[in-house]
C-alpha positions in Angstrom: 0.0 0.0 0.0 2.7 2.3 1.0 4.8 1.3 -1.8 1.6 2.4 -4.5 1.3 5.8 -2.8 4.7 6.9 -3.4 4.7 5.6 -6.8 1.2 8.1 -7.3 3.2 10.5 -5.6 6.3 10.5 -8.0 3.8 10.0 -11.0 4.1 6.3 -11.7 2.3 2.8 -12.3 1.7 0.1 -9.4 4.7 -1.7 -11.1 6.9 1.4 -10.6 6.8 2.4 -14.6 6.6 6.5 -15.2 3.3 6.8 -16.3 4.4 9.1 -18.9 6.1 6.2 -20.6 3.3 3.8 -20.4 1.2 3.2 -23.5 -1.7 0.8 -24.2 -3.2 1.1 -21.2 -6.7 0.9 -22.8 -8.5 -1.9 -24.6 -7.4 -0.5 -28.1 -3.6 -0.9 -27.6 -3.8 -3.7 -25.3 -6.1 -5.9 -27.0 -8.9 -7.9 -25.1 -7.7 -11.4 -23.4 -9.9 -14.0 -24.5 -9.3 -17.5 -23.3 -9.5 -20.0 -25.9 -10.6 -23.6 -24.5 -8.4 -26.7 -26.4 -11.6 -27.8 -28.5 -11.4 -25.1 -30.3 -7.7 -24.1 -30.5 -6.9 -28.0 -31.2 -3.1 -28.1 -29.3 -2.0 -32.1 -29.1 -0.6 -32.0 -26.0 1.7 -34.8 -26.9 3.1 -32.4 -29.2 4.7 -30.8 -25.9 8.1 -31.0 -24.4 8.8 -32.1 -21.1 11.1 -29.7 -20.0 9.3 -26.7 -21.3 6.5 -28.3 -19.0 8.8 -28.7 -16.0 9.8 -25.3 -16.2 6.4 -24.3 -16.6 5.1 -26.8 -13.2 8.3 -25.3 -11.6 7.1 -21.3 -11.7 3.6 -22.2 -11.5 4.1 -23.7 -8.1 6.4 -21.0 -6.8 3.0 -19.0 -7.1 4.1 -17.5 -10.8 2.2 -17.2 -13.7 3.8 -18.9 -16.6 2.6 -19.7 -20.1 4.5 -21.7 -23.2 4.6 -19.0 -25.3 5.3 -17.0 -29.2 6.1 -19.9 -32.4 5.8 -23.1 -30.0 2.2 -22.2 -29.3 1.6 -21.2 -33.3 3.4 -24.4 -34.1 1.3 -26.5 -31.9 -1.8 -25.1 -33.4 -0.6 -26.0 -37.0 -0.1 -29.5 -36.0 4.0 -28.9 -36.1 6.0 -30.1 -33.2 8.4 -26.9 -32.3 11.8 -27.6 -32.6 12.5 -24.7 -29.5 9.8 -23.8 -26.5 9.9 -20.6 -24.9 7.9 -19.7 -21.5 7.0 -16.2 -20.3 6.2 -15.3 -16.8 5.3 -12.3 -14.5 8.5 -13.7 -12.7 11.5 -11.4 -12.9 15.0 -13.2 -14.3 16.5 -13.0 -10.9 13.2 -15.0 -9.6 13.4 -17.5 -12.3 17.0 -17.9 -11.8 16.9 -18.8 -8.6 14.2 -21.8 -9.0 16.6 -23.4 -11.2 20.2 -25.9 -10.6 21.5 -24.6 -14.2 19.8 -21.2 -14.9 21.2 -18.5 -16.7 20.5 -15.4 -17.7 22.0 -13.2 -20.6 21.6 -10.5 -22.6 21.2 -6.8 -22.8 18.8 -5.4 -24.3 16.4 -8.2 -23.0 17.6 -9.7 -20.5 16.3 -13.3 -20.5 17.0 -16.6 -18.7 18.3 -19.6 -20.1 17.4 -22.6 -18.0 19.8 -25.6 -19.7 19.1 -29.4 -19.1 21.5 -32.1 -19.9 25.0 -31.6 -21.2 27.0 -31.7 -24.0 25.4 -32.0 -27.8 22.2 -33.2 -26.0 21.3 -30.5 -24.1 18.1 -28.6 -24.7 17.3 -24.7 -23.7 14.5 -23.4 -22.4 14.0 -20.1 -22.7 12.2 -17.9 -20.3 11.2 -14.1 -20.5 9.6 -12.0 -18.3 6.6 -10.2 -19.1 7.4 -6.8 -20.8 5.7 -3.2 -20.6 4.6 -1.9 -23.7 6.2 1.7 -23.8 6.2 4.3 -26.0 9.4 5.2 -28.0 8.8 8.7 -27.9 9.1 8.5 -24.2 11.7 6.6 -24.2 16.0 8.2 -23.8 17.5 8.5 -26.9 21.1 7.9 -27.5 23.3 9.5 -30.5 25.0 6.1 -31.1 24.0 2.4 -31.0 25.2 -0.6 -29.3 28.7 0.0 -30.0 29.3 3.4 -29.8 26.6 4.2 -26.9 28.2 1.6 -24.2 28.3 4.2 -21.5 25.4 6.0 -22.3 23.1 2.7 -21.8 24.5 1.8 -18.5 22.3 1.1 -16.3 19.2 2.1 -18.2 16.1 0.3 -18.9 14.3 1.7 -22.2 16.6 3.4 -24.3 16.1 4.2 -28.0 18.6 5.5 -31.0 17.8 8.5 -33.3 15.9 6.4 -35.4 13.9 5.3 -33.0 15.2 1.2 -33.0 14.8 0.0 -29.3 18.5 -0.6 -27.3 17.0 -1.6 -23.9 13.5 -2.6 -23.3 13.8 -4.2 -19.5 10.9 -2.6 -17.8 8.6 -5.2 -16.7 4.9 -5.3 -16.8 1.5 -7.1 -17.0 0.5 -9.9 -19.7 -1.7 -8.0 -21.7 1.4 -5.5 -22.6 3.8 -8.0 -23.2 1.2 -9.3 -25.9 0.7 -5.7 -27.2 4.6 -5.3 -27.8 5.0 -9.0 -29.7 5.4 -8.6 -33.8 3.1 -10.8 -34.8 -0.3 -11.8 -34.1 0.4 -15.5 -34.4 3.0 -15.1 -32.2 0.9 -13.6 -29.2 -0.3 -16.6 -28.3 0.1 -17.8 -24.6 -0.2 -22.0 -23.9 -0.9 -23.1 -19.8 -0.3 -26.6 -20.5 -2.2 -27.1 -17.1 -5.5 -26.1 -18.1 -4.7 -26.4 -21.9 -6.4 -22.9 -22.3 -4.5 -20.5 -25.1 -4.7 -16.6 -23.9 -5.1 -14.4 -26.9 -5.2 -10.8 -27.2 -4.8 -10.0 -30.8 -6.7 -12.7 -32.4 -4.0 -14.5 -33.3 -5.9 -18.2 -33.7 -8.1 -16.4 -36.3 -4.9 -15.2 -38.2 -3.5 -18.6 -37.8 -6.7 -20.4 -39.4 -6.4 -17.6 -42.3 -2.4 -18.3 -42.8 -2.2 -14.6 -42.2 0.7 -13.1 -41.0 -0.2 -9.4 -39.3 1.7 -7.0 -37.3 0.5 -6.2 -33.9 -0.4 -2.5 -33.7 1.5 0.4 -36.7 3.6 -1.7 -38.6 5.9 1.6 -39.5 6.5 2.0 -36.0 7.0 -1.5 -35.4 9.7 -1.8 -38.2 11.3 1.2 -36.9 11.4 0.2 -33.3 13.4 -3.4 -34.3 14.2 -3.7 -38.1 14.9 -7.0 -37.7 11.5 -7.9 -38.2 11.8 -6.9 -41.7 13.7 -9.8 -42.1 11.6 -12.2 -39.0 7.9 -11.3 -41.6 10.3 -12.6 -44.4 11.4 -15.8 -42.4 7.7 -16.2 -41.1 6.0 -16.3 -44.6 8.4 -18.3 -46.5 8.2 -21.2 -43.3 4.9 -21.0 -42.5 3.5 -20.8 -46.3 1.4 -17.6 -44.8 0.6 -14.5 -46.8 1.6 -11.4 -45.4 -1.0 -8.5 -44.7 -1.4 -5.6 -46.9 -0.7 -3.3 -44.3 2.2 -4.9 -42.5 3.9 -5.6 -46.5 3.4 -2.0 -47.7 6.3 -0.4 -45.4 8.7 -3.1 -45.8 10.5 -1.9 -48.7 10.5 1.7 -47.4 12.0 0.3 -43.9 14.6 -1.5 -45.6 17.3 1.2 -45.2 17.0 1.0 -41.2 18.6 -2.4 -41.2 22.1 -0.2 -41.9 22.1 1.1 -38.2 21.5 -2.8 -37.4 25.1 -4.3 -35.9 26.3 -6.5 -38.9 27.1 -9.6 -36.4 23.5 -9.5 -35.9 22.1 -9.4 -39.4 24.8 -11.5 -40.6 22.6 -14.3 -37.7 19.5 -13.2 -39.4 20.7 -14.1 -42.8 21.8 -17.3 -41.7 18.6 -18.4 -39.4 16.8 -17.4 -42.9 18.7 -19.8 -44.9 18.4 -22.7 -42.2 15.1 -22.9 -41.5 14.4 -25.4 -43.9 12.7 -23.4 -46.3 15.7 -21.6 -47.9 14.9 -21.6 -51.1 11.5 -20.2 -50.3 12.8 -17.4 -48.3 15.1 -16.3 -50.9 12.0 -16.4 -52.9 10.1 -13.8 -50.7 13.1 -12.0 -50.4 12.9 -11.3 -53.8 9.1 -10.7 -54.0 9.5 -8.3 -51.3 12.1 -6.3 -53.0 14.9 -7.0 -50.7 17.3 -8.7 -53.2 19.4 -6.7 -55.4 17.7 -6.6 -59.0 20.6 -5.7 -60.7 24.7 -4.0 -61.5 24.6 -1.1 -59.0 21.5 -1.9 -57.0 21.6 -3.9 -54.2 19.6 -5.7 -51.2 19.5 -5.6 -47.1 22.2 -8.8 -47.8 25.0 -7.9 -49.3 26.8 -11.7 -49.8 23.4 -12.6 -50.6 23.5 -10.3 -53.2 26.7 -10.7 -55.0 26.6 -14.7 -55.0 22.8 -15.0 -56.7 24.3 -12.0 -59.3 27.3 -14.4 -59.9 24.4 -17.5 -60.1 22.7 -15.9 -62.4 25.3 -15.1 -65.2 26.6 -18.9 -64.7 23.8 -21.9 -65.1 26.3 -24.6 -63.6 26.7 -22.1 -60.5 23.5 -21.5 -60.2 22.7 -25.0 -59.8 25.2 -25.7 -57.4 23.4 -23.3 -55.1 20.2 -24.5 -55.7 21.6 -28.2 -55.1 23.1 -26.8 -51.3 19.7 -24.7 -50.5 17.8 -27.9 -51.0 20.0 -29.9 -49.8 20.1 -28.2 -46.5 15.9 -27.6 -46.6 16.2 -31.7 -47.1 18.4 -32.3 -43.9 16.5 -30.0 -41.6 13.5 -31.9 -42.7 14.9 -35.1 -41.5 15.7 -33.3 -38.5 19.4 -33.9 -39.1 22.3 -31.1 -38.1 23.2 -28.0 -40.6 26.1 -26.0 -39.9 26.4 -22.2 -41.4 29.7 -22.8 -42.3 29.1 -25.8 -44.6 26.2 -23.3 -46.1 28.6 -20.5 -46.3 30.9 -22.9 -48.0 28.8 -23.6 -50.7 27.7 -20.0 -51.2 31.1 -18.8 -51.6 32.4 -21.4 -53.7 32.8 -20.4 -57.0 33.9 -17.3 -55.6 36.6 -18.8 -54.1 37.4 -21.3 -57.3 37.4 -18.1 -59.8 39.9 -16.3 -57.3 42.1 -19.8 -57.1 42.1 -20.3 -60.8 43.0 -17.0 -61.6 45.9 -17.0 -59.0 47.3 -21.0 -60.7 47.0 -19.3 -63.9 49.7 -16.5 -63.0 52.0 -19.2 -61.9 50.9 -19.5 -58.4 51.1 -23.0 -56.5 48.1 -24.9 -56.3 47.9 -24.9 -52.3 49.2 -21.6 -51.7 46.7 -20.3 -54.7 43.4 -21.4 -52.4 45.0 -20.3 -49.5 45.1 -16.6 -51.4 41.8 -17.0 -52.7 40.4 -17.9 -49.2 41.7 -15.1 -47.5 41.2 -12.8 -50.1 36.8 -13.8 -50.1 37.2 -13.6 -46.6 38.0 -9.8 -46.5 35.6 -9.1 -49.3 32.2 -11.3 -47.9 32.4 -12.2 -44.5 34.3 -9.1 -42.5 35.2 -8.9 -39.2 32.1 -10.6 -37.5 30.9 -12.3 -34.3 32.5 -16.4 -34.6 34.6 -15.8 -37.7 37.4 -17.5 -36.1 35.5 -21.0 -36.0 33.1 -20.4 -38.8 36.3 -19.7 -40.6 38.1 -21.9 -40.1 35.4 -25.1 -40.6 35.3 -23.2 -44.2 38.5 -23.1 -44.9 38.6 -27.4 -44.1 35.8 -28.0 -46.1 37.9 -25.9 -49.1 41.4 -27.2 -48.4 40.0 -31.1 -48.6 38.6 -30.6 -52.2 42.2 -31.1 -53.6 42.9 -33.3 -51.7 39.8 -36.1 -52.8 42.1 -36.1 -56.1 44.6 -37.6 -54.5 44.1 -41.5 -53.8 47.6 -43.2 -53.4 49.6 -43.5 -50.0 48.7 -42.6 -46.7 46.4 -39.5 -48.2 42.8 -41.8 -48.3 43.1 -43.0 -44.8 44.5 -39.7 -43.3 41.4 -37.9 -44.9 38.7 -39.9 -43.4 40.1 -39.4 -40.0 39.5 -35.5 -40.1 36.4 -34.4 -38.2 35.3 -32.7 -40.8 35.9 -35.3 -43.1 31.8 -35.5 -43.8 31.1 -32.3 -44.4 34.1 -32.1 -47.1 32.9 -35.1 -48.5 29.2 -33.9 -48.6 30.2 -30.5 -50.3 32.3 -32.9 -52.6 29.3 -34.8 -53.1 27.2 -31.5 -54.1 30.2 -30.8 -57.0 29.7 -34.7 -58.4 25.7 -34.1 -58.6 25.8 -30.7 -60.7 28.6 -31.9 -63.0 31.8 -30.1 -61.4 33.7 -33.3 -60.8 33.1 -36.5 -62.2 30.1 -38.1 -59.8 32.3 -41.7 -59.9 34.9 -39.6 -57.2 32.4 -39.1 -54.9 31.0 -42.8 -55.5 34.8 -44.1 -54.4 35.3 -41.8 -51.5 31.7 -42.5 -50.0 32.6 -46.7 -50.6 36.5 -46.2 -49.2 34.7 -44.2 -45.8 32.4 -47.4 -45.7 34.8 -50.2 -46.7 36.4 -52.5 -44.1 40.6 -53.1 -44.7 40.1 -55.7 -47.6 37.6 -53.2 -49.4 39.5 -50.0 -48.7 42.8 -52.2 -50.3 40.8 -52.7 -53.4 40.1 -49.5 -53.8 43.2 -48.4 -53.4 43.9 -50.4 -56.5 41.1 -49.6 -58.3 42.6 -45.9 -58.1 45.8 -46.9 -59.1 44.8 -48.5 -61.9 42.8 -46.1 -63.1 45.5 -43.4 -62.8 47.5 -45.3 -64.1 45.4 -45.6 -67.3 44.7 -41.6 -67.3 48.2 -41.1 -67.3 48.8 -43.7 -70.3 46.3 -42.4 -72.6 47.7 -38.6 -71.3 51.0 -39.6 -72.6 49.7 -41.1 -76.1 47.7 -38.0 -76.7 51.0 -35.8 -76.6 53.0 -38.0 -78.6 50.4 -37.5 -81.6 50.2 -33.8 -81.1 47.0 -33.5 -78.4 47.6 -30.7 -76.0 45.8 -32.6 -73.2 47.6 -32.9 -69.8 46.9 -36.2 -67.8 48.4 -34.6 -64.6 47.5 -32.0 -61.7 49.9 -30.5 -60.8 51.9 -30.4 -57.8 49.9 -33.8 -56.3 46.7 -32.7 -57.4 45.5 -35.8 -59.7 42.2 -35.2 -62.4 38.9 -36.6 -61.0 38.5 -40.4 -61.2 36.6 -42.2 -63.6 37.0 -39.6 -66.5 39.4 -42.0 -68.9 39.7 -45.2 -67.1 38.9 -48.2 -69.7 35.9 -49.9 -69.8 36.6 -52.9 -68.3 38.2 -51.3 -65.4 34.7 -49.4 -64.2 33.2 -50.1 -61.5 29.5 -50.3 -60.5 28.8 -48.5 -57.1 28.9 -51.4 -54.4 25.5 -51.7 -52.1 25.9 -53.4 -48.9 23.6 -55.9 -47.5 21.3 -54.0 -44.5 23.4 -54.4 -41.7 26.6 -55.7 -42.8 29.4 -55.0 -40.2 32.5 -53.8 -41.3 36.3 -53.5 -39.6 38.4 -50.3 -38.9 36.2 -49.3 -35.6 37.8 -45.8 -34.6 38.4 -44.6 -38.7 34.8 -46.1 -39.4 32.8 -44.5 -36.8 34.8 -41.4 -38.2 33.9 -41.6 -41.1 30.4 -42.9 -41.5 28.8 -40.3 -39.1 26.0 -37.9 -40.0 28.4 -35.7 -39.9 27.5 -31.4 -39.6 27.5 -30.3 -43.0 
């Protein structure tokens, strides 16, 4: 009692928020809660995750609310399991923190709580917010700078905003019905208590579900100003949900598209990347285009620069081009089957032929082979990926996938079985497999590297032969050619041997090998190596 008089006093809310800064107190901005029972919003609960529901049982008996919450509950409703659960709570991230062994919480300009089960590559996050004001920008304190360049100015602030109006800090806690109001997306305003099964919606959100309508919550300009990111987010939505985006929340994209500049590049750089691995890759780039946020053409350009240069490049080139399309499907195929993607093997095969132009270019002037795609590495680094957040590992997993592709060529001596051993042995061999399928290298390469990582010691010996042999032969018929006056070279260069399979005789061919189902094979430590899933 004492504590809301002083707050009336010094002109604030009962939560302590200036009432000056407060917004959407009223049924208009706020939206009216309406409690949506399971028959009608359809949730399977076995479509749940445990430990989003012990996290949930956890703050619910410490006498919080708490609510599954944002793309899990939209998921659900579509009939998708969700492949990450978020909770929400009136619970501050100190109070959730200490309810929780492993809790932890990070951030800055939300500060959120991480609450980690398990350990190592099986461990799952739960993340948990607390419930946000909704709070005018106009009323927020405006810094000069951003992120970077405003460190000191945001110290110890809650609600801070730049010139343009893009939120820094939003920390200021409040009620339900305002954290709804300051979501993006209807859809995504959606709160699940897996206790009574009863959805809380404020924005009609099931409605726009049912309609596979994707609508921003409240003045879309304002909205895209406040966080450009969700220029990008409406993008991601639409191409992964198959959901039309409405009129009003489509007509400021292109318009807004210039505030993504003041957004930190490490941050948009994750964006692009989230885009591309969401399983629907090719469909984003799609609605990227649709939406007028992929360079059309010389001199124009998009809110993605790499983005931008490599489809230009794809598009004067057929045989790049499909190597592109081949990794974008390829990676929409292996998030389907729930299997890992890694950005760098992504990256990998986006700057490619990038990477090849620079390295043939640099062989051509006299330049090593090796040495030449070291130079051409570096020298795409500095142009497409810059100086952002994880560059030293994303890096250097690029630079292994790029360094093995010489090295498949070469199939005599120690090189075969010190290749399979790498870690990242099936992510080169995947990206070698992408250049066999669109034509870059002669598909029977890829067939004897994938038999050699599968073959026990007697098959991995024949192999071996078989390559020998057919080198042999390439080099033969290499020889014969410049003794009648051909100019072809049956050589690499400096280790490097031509693809396999191109030349070889006839009789020496051989048809890809199929293994009974479960046929053991030898060589435990190199096998399990080398016949992994792998992260590509």
């Amino acid at each position: 009692m004492i504590k809301r008089l002083i707050n009336k006093l010094l002109g604030k809310g009962d939560d302590g928020t200036p009432k000056a800064a407060r917004a959407g107190k009223g049924q208009a901005k706020a939206g009216k809660r309406v409690e949506v029972p399971q028959a009608e919003h359809g949730i399977d609960p076995a479509l749940l995750d445990e430990r989003a529901l012990k996290v949930v049982a956890t703050l619910q008996e410490a006498g919080y609310e708490a609510y599954i919450v944002g793309g899990a509950v939209r998921d659900m409703m579509l009939g998708l399991r969700p492949k990450d659960f978020d909770v929400a709570t009136n619970a501050t991230p100190e109070q959730v923190k200490g309810l929780f062994r492993r809790a932890f919480i990070i951030g800055r300009r939300f500060r959120i709580v991480h609450v980690v089960y398990g350990r190592g590559r099986e461990h799952e996050v739960i993340e948990v917010s607390t419930f946000r004001a909704y709070l005018d920008s106009a009323a927020a304190e405006q810094v000069a700078g951003n992120e970077k360049t405003s460190k000191a100015e945001l110290s110890g602030k809650s609600h801070v905003v730049d010139a343009s109006g893009r939120v820094l800090r939003d920390n200021v806690w409040g009620p339900q019905h305002e954290d709804a109001a300051r979501r993006d997306f209807t859809v995504n305003a959606l709160y699940y208590d897996p206790q009574t099964q009863i959805v809380v919606d404020y924005h009609g959100g099931i409605a726009d579900a049912k309609k596979r309508l994707l609508r921003m919550i409240g003045d879309p300009l304002t909205r895209y100003r406040e966080d450009p990111v969700r220029i990008v987010r409406v993008v991601r939505f639409a191409a992964k949900l198959g959901f039309e985006i409405e009129p009003k929340t489509r007509a400021p994209i292109r318009d807004c598209a210039a505030l993504l500049e003041a957004v930190p590049i490490s941050r948009l750089f994750d964006e692009m990347i989230k885009l591309l691995q969401t399983g629907h890759a090719l469909a984003s780039i799609a609605q990227l285009r649709k939406q007028g946020l992929l360079g059309a053409g010389p001199g124009s350009h998009g809110i993605f620069p790499l983005l931008d240069a490599v489809l230009a490049d794809a598009g004067r080139n057929p045989a790049r081009a499909a190597f592109i399309d081949a990794a974008l499907a390829d990676t929409d195929r292996r998030v389907a089957e729930d299997k890992p993607v890694a950005p760098s093997f992504l990256l990998a095969c986006l700057l490619w032929h990038e990477v090849l132009g620079g390295w043939d270019r640099l062989k051509a002037q006299g330049e090593p082979p090796f040495p030449a795609l070291q130079q051409a590495i570096d020298a795409v680094f500095d142009a497409r990926i810059g100086d952002i957040s994880g560059r030293g590992k994303l890096g250097a997993d690029m630079r292994e996938i790029w360094m093995m592709q010489p090295r498949f060529e070469r199939r005599s001596g120690s090189t075969p079985l010190g290749l399979v051993e790498q870690p990242r042995f099936r992510a080169g061999f995947d990206f070698l497999r992408l250049r066999a399928d669109t034509g870059e290298v002669e598909p029977e390469l890829a067939e004897w590297w994938e038999d050699f990582s599968l073959g026990d010691d007697e098959e991995r010996r024949a192999l071996l032969e078989l390559a020998r042999e057919q080198d042999h032969g390439r080099r033969a018929a290499g020889a014969g050619t410049a003794r009648s006056g051909g100019g072809g070279s049956g050589g690499g260069g400096d280790g490097e041997a031509p693809a396999a399979g191109g030349d070889a005789p006839a009789k020496k061919r051989r048809r890809r090998r199929r293994k009974p189902a479960g046929e053991a094979v030898a060589s435990g430590a190199v096998l399990a190596a080398a016949a992994g899933d792998g992260d590509a």
